[in-house]
C-alpha positions in Angstrom: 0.0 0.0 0.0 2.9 2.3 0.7 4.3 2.3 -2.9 0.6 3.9 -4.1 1.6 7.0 -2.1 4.8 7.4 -4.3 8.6 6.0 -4.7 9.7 5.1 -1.6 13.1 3.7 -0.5 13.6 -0.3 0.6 14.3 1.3 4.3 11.0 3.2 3.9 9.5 -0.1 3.2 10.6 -2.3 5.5 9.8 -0.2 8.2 6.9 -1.8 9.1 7.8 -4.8 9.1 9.5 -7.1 11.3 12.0 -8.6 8.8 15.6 -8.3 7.8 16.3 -6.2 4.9 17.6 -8.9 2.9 14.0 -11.0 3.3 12.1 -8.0 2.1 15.2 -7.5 -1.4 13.8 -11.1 -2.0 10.5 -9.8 -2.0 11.1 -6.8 -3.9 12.9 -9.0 -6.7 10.0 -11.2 -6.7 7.8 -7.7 -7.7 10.6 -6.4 -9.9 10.5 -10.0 -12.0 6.6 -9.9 -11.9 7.1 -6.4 -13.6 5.3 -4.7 -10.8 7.9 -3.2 -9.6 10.7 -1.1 -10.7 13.6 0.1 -8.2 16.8 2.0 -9.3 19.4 2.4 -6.9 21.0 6.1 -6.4 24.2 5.3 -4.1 23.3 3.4 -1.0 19.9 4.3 -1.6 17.1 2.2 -3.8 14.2 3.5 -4.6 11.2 1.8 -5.6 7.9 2.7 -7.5 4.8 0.7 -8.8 4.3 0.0 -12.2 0.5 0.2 -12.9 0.5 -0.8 -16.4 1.7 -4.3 -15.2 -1.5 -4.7 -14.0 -3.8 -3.7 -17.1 -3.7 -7.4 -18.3 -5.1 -8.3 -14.7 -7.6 -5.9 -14.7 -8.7 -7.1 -18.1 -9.1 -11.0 -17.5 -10.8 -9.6 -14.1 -13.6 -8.2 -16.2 -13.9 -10.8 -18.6 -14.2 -13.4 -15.8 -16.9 -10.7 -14.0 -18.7 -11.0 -17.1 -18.8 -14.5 -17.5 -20.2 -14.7 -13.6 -22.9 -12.3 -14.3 -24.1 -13.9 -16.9 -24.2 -17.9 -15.4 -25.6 -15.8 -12.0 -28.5 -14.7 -13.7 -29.1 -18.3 -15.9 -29.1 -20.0 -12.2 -31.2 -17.0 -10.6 -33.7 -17.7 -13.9 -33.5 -21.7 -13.3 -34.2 -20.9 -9.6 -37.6 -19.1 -10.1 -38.4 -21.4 -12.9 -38.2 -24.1 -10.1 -40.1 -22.4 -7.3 -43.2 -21.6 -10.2 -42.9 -25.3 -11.1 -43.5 -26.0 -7.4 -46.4 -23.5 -6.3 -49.3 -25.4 -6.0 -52.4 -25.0 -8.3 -54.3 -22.1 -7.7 -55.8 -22.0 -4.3 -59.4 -21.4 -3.3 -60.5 -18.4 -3.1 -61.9 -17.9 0.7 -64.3 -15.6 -0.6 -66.3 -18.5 -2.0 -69.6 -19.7 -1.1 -69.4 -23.3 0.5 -72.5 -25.4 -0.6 -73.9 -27.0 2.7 -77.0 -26.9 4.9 -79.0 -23.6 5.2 
């Protein structure tokens, strides 16, 4: 979450967290492989930054998928009312109706 704020160095980073700096490089490689990532290093100092268009492909197979769920949602939602119709009984007596009977 830091990293949507801006660059921010590995020590700004790893503050948080209660790992050695080397653990959280491994992790930051990981991220920079991925293409999520980019870091450049300015003497002792690396800075990182996101890299949003990594994620454009994500975003698309996310909508795709979303649309493909809608659309078997509302099949089953269709299949489910189909079922309970199916399963009302006939129409009911009115109880408005005159019983035949003794007077």
């Amino acid at each position: 979450m830091r990293l949507c704020a801006g660059e921010a160095s590995v020590g700004e980073l790893a503050d948080p967290f209660d790992m050695a700096l080397p653990s959280l490089m491994k992790h930051i490689h990981v991220l920079e492989t991925s293409g999520l990532v980019q870091s450049e290093k300015s003497g002792r100092v690396r800075t990182c930054r996101l890299s949003p268009d990594a994620l454009v492909g994500a975003e698309d197979w996310f909508q795709q998928q979303r649309a493909i769920w809608e659309a078997r949602l509302d099949r089953f939602e269709a299949y489910v009312m189909q079922l309970k119709k199916e399963r009302e009984p006939a129409a009911k007596p009115s109880r408005t109706s005159k019983r035949k009977g003794p007077k």
